[in-house]
Every structure is written in C-alpha cells, then in structure tokens.
mmCIF file of the N, C-alpha and C atoms, coordinates in Angstrom:
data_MODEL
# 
_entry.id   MODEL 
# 
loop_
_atom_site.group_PDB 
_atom_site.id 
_atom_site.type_symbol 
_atom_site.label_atom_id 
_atom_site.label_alt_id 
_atom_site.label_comp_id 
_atom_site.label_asym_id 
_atom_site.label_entity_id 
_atom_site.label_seq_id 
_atom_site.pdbx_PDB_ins_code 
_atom_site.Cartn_x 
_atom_site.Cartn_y 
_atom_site.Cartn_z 
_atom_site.occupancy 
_atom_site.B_iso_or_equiv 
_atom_site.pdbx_formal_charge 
_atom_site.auth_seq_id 
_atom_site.auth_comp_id 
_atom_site.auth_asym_id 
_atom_site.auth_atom_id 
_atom_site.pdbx_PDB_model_num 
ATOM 1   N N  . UNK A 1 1  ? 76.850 133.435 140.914 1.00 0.00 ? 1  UNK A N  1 
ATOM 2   C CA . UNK A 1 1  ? 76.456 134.701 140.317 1.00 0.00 ? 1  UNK A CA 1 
ATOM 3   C C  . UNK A 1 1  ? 74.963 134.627 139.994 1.00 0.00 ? 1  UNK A C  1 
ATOM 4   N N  . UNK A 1 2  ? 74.414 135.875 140.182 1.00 0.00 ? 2  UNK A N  1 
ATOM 5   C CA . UNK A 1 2  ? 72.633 135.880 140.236 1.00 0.00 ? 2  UNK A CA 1 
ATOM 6   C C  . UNK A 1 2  ? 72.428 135.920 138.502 1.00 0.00 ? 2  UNK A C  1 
ATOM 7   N N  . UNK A 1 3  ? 70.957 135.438 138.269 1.00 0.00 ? 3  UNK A N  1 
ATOM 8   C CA . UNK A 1 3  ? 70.650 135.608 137.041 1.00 0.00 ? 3  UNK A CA 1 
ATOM 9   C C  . UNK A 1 3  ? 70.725 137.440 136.640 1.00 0.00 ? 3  UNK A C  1 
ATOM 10  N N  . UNK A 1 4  ? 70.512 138.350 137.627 1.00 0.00 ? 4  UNK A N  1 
ATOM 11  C CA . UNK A 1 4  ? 70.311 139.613 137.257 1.00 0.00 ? 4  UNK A CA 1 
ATOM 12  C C  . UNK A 1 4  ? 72.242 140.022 136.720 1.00 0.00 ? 4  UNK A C  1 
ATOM 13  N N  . UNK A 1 5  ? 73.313 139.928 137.687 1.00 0.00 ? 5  UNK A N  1 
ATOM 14  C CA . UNK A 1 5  ? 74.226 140.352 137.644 1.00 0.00 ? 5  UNK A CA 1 
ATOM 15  C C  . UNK A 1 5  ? 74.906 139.588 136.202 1.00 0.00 ? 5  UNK A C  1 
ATOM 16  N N  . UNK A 1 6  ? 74.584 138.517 135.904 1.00 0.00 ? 6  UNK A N  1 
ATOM 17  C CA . UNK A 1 6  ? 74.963 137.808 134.591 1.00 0.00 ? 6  UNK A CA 1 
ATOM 18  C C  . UNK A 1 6  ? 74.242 138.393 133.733 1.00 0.00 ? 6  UNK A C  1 
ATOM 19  N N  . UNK A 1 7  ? 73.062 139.229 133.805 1.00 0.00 ? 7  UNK A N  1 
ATOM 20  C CA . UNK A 1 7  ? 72.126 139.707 132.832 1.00 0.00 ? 7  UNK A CA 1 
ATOM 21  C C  . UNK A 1 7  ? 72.940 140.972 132.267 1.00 0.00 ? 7  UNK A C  1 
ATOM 22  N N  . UNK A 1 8  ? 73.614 142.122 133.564 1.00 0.00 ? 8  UNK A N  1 
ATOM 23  C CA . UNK A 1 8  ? 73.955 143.045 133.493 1.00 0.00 ? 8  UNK A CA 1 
ATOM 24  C C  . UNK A 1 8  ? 75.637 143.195 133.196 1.00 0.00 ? 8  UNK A C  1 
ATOM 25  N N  . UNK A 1 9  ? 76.114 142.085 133.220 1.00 0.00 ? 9  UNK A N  1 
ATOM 26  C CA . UNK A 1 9  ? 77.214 142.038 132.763 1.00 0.00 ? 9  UNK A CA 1 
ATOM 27  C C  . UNK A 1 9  ? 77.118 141.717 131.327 1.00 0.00 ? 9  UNK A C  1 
ATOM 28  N N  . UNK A 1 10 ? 76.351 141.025 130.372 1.00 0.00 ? 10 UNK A N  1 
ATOM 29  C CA . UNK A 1 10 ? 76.075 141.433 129.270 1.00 0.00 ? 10 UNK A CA 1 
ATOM 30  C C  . UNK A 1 10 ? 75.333 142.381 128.390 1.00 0.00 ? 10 UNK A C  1 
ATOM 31  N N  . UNK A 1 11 ? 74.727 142.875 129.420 1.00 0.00 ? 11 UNK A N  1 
ATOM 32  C CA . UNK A 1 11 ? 74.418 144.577 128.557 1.00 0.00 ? 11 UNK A CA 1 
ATOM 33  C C  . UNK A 1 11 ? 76.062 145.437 128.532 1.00 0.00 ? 11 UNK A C  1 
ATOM 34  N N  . UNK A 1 12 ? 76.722 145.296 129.586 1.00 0.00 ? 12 UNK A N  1 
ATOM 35  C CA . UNK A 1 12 ? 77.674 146.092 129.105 1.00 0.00 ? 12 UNK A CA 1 
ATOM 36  C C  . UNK A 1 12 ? 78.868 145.873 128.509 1.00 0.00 ? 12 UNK A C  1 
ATOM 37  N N  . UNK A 1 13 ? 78.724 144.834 128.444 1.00 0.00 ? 13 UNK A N  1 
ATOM 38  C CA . UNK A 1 13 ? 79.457 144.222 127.050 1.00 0.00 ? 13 UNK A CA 1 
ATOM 39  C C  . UNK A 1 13 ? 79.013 144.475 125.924 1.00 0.00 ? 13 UNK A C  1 
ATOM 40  N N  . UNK A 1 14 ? 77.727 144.442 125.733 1.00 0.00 ? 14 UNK A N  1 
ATOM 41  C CA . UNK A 1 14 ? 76.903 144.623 124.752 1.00 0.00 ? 14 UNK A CA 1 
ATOM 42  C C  . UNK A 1 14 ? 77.050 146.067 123.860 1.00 0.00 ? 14 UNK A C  1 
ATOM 43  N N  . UNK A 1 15 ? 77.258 146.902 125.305 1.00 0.00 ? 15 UNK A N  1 
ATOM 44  C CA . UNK A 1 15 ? 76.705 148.187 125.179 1.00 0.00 ? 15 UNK A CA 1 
ATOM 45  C C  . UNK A 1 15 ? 78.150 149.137 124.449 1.00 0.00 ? 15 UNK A C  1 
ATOM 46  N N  . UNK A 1 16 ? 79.019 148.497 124.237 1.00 0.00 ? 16 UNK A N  1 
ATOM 47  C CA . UNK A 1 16 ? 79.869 149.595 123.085 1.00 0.00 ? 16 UNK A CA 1 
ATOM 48  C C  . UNK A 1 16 ? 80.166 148.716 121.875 1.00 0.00 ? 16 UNK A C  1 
ATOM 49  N N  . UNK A 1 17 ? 79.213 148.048 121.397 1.00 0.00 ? 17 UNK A N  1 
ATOM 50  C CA . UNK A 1 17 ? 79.556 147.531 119.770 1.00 0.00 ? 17 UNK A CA 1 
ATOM 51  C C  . UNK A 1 17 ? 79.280 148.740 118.838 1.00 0.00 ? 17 UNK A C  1 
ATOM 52  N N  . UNK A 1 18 ? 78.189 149.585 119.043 1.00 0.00 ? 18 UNK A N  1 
ATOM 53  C CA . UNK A 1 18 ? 77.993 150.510 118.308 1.00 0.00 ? 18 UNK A CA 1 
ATOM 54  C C  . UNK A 1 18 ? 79.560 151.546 118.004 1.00 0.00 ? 18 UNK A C  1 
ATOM 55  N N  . UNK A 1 19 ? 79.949 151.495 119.296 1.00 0.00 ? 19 UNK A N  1 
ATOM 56  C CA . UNK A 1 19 ? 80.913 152.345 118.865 1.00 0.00 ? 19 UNK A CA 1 
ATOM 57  C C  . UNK A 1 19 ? 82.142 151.767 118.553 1.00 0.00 ? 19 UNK A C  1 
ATOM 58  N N  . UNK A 1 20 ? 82.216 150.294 118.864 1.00 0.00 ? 20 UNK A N  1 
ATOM 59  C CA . UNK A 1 20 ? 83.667 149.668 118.017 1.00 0.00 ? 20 UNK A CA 1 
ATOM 60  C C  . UNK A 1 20 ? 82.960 149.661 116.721 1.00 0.00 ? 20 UNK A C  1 
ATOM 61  N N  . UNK A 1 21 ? 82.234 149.157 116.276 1.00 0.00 ? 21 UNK A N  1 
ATOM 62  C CA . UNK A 1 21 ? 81.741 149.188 114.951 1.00 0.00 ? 21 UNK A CA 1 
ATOM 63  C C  . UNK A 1 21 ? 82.009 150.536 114.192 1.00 0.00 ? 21 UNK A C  1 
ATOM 64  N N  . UNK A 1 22 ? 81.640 151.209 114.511 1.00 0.00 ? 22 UNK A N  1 
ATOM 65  C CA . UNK A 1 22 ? 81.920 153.219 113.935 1.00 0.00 ? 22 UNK A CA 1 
ATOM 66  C C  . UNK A 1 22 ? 82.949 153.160 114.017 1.00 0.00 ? 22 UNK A C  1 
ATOM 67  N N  . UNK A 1 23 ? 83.641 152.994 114.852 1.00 0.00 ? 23 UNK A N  1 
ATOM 68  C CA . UNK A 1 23 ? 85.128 153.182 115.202 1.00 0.00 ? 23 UNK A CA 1 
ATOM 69  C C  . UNK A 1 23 ? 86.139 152.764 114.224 1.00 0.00 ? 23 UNK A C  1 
ATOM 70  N N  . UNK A 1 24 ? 86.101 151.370 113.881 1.00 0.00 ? 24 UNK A N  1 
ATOM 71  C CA . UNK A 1 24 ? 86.926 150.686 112.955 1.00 0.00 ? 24 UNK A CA 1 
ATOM 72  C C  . UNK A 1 24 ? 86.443 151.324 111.742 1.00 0.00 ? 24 UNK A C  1 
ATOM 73  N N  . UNK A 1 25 ? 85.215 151.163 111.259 1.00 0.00 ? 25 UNK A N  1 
ATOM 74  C CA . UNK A 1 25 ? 84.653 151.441 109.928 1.00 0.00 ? 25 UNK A CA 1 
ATOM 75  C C  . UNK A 1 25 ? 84.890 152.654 109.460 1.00 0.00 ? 25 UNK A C  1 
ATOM 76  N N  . UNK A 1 26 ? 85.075 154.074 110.434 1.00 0.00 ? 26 UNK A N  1 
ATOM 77  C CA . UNK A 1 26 ? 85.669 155.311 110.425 1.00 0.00 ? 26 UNK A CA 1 
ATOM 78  C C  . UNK A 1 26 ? 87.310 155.114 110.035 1.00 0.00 ? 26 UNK A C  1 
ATOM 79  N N  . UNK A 1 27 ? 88.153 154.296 110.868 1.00 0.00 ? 27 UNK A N  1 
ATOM 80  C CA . UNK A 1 27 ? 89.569 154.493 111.066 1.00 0.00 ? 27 UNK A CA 1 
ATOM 81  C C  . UNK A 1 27 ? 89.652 153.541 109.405 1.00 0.00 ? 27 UNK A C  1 
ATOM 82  N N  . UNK A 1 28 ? 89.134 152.626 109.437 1.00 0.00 ? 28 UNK A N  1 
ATOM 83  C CA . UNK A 1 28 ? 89.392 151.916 107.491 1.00 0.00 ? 28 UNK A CA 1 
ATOM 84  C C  . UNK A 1 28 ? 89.161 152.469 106.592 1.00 0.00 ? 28 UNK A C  1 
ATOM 85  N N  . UNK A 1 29 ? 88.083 153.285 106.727 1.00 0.00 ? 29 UNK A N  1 
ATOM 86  C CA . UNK A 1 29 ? 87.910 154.842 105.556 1.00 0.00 ? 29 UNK A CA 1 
ATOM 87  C C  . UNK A 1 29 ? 89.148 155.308 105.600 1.00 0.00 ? 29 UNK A C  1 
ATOM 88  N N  . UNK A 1 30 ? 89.308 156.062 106.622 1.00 0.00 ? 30 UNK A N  1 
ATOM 89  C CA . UNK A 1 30 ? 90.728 156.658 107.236 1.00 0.00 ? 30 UNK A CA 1 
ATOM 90  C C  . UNK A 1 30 ? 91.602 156.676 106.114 1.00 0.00 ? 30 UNK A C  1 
ATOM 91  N N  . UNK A 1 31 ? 92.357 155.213 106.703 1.00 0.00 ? 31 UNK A N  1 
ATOM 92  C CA . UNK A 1 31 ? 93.599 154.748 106.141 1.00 0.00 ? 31 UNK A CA 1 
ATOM 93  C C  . UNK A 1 31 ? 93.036 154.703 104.782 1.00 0.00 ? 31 UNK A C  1 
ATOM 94  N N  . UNK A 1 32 ? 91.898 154.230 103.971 1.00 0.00 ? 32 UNK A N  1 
ATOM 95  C CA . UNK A 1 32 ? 91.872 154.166 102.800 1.00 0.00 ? 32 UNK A CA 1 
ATOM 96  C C  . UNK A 1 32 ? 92.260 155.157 102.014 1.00 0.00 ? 32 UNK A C  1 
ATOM 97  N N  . UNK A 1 33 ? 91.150 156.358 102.667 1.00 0.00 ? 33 UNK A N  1 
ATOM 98  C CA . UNK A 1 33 ? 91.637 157.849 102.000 1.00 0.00 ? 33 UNK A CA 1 
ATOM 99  C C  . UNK A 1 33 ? 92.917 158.174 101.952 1.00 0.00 ? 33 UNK A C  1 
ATOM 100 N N  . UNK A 1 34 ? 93.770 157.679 102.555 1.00 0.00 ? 34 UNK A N  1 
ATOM 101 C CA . UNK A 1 34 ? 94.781 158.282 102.945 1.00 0.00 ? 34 UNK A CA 1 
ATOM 102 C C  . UNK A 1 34 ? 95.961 157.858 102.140 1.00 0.00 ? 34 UNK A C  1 
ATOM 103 N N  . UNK A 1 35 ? 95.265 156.085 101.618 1.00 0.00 ? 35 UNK A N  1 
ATOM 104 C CA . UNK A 1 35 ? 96.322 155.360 101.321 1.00 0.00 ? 35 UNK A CA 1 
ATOM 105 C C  . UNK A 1 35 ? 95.927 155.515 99.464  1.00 0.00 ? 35 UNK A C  1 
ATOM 106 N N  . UNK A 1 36 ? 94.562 156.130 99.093  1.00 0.00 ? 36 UNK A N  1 
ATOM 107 C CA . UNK A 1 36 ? 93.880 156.541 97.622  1.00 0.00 ? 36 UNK A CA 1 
ATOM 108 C C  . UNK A 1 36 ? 95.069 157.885 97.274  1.00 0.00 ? 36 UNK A C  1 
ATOM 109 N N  . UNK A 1 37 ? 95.227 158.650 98.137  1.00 0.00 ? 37 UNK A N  1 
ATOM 110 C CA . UNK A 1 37 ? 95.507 160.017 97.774  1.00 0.00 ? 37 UNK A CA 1 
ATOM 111 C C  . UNK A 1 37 ? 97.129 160.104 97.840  1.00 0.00 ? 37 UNK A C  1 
ATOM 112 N N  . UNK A 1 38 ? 97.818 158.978 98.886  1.00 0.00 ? 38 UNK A N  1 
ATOM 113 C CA . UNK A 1 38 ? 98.969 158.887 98.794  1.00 0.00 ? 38 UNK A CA 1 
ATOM 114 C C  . UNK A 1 38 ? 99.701 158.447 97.372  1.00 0.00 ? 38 UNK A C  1 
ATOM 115 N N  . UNK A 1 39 ? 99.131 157.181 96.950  1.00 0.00 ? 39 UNK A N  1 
ATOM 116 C CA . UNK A 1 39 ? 99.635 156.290 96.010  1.00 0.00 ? 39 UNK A CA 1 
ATOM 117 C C  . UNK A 1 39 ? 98.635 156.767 94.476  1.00 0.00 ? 39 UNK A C  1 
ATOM 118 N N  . UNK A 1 40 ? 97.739 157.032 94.805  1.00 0.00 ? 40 UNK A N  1 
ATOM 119 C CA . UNK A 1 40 ? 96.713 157.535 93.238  1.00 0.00 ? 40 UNK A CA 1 
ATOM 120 C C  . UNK A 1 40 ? 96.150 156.410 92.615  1.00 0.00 ? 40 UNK A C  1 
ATOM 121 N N  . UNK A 1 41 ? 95.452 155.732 93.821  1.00 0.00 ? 41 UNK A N  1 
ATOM 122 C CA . UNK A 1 41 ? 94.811 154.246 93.285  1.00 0.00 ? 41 UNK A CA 1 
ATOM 123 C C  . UNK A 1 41 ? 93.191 154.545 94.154  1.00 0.00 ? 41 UNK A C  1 
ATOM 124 N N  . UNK A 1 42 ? 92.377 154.830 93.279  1.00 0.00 ? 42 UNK A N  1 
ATOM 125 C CA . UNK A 1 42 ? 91.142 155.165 93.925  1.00 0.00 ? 42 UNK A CA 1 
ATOM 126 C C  . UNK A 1 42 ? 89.989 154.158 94.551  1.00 0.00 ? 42 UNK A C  1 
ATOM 127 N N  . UNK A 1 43 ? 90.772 152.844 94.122  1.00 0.00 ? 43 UNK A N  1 
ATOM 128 C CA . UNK A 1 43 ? 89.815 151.907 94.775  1.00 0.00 ? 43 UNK A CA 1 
ATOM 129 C C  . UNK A 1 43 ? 89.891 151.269 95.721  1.00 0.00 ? 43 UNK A C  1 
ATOM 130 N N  . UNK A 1 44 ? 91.171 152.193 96.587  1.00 0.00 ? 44 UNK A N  1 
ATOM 131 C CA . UNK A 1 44 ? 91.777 151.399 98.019  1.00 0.00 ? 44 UNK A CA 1 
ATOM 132 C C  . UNK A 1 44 ? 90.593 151.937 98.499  1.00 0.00 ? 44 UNK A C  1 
ATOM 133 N N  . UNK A 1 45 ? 89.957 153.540 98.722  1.00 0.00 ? 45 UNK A N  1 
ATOM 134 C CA . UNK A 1 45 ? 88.971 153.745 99.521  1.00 0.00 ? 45 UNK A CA 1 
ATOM 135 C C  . UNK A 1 45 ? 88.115 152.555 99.570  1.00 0.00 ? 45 UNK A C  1 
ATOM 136 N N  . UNK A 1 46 ? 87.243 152.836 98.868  1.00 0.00 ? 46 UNK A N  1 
ATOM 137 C CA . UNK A 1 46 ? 85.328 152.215 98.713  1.00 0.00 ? 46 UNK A CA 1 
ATOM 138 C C  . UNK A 1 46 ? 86.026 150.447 99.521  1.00 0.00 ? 46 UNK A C  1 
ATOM 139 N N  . UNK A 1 47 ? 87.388 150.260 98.846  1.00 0.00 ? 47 UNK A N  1 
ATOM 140 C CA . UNK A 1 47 ? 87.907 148.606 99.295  1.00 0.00 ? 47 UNK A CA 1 
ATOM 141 C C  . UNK A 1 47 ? 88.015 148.425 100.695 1.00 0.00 ? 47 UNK A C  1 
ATOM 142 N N  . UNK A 1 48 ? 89.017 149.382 101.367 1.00 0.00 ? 48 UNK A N  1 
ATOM 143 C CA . UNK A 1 48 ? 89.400 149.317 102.748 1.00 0.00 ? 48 UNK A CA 1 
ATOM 144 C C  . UNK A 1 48 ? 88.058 149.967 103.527 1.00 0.00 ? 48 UNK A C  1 
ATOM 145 N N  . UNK A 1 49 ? 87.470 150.430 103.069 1.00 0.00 ? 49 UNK A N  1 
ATOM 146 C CA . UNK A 1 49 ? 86.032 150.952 104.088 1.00 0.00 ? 49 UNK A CA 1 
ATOM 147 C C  . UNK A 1 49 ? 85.539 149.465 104.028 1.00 0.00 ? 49 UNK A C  1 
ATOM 148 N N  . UNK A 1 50 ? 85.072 148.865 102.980 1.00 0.00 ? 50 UNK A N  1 
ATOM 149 C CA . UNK A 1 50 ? 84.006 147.812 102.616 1.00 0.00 ? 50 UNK A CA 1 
ATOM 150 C C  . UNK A 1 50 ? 84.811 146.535 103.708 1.00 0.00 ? 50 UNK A C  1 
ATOM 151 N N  . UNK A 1 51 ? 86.109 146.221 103.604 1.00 0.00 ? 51 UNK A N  1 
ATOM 152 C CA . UNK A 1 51 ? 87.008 145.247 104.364 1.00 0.00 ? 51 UNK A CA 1 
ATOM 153 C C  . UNK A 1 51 ? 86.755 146.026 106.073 1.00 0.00 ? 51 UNK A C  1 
ATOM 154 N N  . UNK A 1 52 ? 86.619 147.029 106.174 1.00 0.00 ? 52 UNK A N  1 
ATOM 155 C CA . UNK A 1 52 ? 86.488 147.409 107.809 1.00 0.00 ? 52 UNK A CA 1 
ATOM 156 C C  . UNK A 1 52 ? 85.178 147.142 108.422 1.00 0.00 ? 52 UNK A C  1 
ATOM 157 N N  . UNK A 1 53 ? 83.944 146.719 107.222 1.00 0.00 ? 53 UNK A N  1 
ATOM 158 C CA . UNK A 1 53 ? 82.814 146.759 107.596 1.00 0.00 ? 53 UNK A CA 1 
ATOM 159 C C  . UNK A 1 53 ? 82.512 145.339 107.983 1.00 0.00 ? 53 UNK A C  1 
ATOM 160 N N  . UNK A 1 54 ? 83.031 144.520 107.122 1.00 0.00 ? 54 UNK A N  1 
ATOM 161 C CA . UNK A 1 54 ? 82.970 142.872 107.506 1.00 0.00 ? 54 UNK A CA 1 
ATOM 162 C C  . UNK A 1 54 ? 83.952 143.023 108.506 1.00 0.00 ? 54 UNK A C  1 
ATOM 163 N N  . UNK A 1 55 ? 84.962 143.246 108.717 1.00 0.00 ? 55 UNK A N  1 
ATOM 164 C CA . UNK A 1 55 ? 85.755 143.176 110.206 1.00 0.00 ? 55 UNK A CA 1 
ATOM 165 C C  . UNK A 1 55 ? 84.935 143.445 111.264 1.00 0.00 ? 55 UNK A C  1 
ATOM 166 N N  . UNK A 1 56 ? 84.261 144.562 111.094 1.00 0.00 ? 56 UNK A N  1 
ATOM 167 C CA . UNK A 1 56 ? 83.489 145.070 112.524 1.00 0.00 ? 56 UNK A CA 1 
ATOM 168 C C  . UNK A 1 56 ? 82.084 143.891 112.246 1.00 0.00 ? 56 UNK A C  1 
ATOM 169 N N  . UNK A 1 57 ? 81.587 143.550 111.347 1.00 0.00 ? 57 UNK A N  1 
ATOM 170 C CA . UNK A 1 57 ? 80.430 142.328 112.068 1.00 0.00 ? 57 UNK A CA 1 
ATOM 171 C C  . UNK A 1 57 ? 81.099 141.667 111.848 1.00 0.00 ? 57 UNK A C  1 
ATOM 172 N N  . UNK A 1 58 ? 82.348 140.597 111.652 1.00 0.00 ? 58 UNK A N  1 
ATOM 173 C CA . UNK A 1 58 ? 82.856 139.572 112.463 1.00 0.00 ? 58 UNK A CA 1 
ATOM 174 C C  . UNK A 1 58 ? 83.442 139.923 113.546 1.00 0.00 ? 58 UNK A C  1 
ATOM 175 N N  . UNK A 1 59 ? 83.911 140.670 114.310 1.00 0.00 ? 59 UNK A N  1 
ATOM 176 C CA . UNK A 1 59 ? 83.842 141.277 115.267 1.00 0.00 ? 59 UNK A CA 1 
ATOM 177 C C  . UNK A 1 59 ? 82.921 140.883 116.387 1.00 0.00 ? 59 UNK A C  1 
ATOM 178 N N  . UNK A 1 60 ? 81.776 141.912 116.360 1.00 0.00 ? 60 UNK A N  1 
ATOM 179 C CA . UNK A 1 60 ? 80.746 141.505 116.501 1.00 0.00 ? 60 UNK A CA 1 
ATOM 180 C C  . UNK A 1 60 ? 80.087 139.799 116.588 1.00 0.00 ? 60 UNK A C  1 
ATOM 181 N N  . UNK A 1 61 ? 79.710 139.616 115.850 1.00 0.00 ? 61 UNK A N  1 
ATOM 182 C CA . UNK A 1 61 ? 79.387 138.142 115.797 1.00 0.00 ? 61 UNK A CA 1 
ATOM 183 C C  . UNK A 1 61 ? 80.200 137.380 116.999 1.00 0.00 ? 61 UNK A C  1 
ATOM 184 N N  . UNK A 1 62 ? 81.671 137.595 116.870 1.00 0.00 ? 62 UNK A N  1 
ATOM 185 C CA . UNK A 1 62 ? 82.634 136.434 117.189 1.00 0.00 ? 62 UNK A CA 1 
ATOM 186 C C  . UNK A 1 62 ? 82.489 137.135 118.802 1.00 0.00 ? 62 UNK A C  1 
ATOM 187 N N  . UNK A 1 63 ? 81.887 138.193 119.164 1.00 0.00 ? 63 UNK A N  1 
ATOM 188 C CA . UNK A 1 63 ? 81.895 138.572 120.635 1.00 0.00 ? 63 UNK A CA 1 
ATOM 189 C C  . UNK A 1 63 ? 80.408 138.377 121.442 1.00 0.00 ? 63 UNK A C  1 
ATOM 190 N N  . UNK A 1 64 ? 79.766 138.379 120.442 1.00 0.00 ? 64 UNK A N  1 
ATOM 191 C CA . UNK A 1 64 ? 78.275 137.798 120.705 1.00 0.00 ? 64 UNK A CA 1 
ATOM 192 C C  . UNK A 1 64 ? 77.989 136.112 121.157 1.00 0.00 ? 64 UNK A C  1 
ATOM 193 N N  . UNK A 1 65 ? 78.977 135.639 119.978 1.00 0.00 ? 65 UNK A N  1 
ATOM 194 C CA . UNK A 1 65 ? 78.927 134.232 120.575 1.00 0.00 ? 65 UNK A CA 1 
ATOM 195 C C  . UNK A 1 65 ? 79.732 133.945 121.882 1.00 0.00 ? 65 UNK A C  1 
ATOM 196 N N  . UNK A 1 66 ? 80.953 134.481 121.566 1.00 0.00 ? 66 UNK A N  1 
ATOM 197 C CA . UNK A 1 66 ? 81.634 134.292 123.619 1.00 0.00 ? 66 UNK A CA 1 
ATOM 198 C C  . UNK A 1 66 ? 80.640 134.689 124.394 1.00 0.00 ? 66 UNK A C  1 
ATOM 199 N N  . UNK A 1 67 ? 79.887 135.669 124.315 1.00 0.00 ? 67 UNK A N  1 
ATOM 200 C CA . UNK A 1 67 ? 79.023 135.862 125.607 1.00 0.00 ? 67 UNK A CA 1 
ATOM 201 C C  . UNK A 1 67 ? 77.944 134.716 125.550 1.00 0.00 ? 67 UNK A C  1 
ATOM 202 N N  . UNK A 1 68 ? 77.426 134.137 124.426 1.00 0.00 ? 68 UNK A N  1 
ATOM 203 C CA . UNK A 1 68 ? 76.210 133.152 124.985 1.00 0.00 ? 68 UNK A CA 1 
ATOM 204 C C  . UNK A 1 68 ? 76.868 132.274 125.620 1.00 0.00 ? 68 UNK A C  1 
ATOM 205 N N  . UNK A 1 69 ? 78.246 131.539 125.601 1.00 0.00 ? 69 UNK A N  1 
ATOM 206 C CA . UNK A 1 69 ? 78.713 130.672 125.624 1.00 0.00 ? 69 UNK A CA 1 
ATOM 207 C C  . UNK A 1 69 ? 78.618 130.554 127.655 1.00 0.00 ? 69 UNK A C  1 
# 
C-alpha cells in the first residue's frame, strides 16, 4: 500500500469524529432529559450529558491510537 492511499485512508477515518462526537453527546442529553423529567431527579441531565462527553473523547482517543498503530 502507497504512502498516499494509507494517508487517505486515515483522513476518512478521521473524517466523521465530529459527528460521532455530536452524535453521542446529543443522544446522552437525550436520554438524560428524558430520564430528569421521567423520574424528577434533575441531575441525571447536566450528569448523563457530562458522562457522554468523556465517552465521545475516549472514543476518540482510543480510535486515534488504532490508526497510528
């Protein structure tokens, strides 16, 4: 495999963290709101957003390093 095609196979790997990142961090709000308004405990929100945000950069991270590897 050429240095270019190994180059370009990690841009597009690269190229939807932005949106797994939004993605999860949106859907953990989500469920938070959902799970604040169900039960009447207001600190699942701000909790389950804040827990979706370290998920998505370990995420991240842990997919960054498979690719240097």
């Amino acid at each position: 495999m050429s240095a270019d095609n190994k180059n370009n196979n990690r841009w597009i790997a690269l190229s939807g963290i932005g949106i797994q990142m939004g993605l999860t961090i949106f859907l953990g709000n989500l469920l938070g709101r959902w799970l604040a308004s169900t039960f009447e405990l207001n600190f699942l929100e701000p909790t389950l957003t804040i827990a979706a945000i370290f998920l998505s950069i370990f995420s991240v991270i842990r997919g960054v390093n498979k690719l240097n590897k």
